[in-house]
Steps between C-alpha positions, in 0.01 A plus 500: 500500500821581292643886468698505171376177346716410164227434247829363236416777288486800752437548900169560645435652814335268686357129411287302704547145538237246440525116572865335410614859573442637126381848440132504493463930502750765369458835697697834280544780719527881288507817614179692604340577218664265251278190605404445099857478365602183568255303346664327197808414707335356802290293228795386332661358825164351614442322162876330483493379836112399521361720781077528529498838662697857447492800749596859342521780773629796624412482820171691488355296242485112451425360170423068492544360180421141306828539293407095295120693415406641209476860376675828535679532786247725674239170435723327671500680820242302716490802791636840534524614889567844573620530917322884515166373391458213716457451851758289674257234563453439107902587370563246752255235375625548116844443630385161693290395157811509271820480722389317849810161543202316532312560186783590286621091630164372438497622169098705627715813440562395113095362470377837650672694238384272216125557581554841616664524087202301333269759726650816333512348178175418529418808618627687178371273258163578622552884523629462158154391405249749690545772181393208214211406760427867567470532063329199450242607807464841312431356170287184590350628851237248651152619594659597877715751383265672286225488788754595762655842272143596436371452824795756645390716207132546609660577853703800367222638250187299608461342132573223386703436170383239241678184493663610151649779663682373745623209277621823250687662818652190611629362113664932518684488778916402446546198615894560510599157449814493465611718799630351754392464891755633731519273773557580888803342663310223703492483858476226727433357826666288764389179419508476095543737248218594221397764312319775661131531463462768245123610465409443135374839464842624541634250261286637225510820581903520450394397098488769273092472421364871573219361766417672808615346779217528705284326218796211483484396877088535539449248205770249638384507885188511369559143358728351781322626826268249683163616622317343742157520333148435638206370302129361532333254318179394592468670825827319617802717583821414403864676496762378224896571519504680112248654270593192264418264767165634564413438148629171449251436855220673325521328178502193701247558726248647206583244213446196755135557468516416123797423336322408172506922458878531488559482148218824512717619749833498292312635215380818727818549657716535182714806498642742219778282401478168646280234730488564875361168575579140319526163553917476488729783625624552118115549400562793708834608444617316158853646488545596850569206756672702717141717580338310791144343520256349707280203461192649674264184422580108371734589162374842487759770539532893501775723398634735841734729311256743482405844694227476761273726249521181327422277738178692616374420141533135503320542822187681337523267184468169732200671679354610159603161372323330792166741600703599782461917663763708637491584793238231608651210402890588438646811739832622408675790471901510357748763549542698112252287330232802473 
């Protein structure tokens, strides 16, 4: 380490020397409180004499920067540690990420703070998103969302709104586009630094859209929780990990007997809008490939983006489809589907 280091065009506190003893991190020192002013001039020093990593503090607070990266300055910051938030434990493990001999030597200092960079951009590119997903969701919702918002509407009033309702309520609410996500400073661990694990219920419910927030995180857990599910087919007991794995089992297990009846089958399944079962994922979900399938028999798939509601009624059509009773023959009962 060098106090006073003569950067040609100016001094800078301290520099920290890499291999062949050139300056590999700049560290500014301001007065408590100031630990944002010296931005541009620690940049300008760092860019002339080709250092990876800048440190801005005051003492309190430690600022690590990417000074070659692109974006405002405050894009460029890769981690922001403040000493009376942290536990020693972690302040000390931030300081051994960026400014250990060893790593800032080894150059794993430098490569940390590159992907810890692309992580944050990353990060706001995607949060930058959410409100066009959130309006295009609104405007052109799939069959889950309008089963899931009227199946928490018949729990409040204990009716159930028509399908055309619900689309009308969600194509009314403000999408708020172009409003931007604020996003929490990240916090990491001792071993690598990420984003934190924001739910996405409180993701969407920072967006301007007037939605209860109640009704926002019951229809996304709704979607993401696994349930262990138990079933019986023909007297035989069996226990899946997911509602959509017990269908795709049950769909096996009753179109094995005849598979000359699928095509009936993906004639009787059919929903409002679009096929449930096909014989190619797109069949299924024609502009969608992100929305994930199953193939539940040879080149026969079904469509799993869908509430378990949903689900229970391919179930009925593939025992109508096939002379099959419920409960005799095919036992199951799914959590919201009644």
């Amino acid at each position: 380490m060098v106090p006073e280091f003569s950067s040609g065009r100016g001094r800078v506190d301290f520099a920290l020397l890499g291999l062949g003893r050139r300056p590999a991190v700049f560290i500014e020192v301001k007065g408590l409180g100031r630990a944002a002013d010296g931005d541009r001039q620690l940049f300008q020093y760092a860019f002339h004499e080709g250092v990876p990593i800048c440190v801005l503090t005051d003492g309190g607070e430690w600022s690590f920067y990417l000074p070659g990266a692109q974006g405002t300055y405050e894009d460029r910051r890769v981690y922001r540690l403040r000493l009376n938030e942290r536990d020693p434990a972690e302040c000390q493990s931030v300081f051994l990420r960026y400014l250990s001999r060893e790593r800032v030597r080894s150059n794993a200092a430098f490569e940390d703070a590159q992907r810890d960079y692309r992580d944050a951009a990353g990060r706001r590119e995607a949060s930058a998103a959410l409100p066009r997903a959130w309006s295009a969701l609104l405007h052109e919702p799939e069959d889950l969302v309008l089963e899931l918002v009227a199946d928490k509407a018949e729990a409040f009033c204990g009716f159930r709104p028509v399908a055309s309702d619900v689309l009308a309520f969600l194509r009314g609410l403000k999408t708020g586009v172009d409003s931007p996500i604020r996003l929490e400073p990240l916090r990491n661990d001792s071993s690598a630094i990420r984003p934190p694990k924001t739910s996405l219920s409180q993701t969407i419910s920072a967006t301007p859209p007037r939605v209860p927030e109640s009704m926002v995180r019951d229809l996304l857990t709704t979607t993401v929780q696994a349930r262990g599910v138990g079933f019986r087919t023909f007297g035989r007991e069996h226990t899946a990990a997911s509602a959509s794995d017990a269908l795709i089992r049950i769909l096996e297990t009753i179109c094995s007997r005849n598979p000359t009846k699928l095509p009936d089958l993906a004639r009787e399944a059919e929903g409002r809008s679009r096929k449930h079962i096909g014989q190619s994922p797109s069949e299924i979900y024609p502009e969608r490939p992100d929305l994930k399938v199953a193939e539940f028999y040879q080149g026969w798939f079904v469509g799993l983006n869908i509430a378990n509601r949903e689900k229970m009624r391919l179930i009925r059509a593939a025992c109508t489809v096939y002379g099959l009773n419920m409960p005799d023959d095919i036992e199951i009962i799914l959590p919201n589907a009644e």
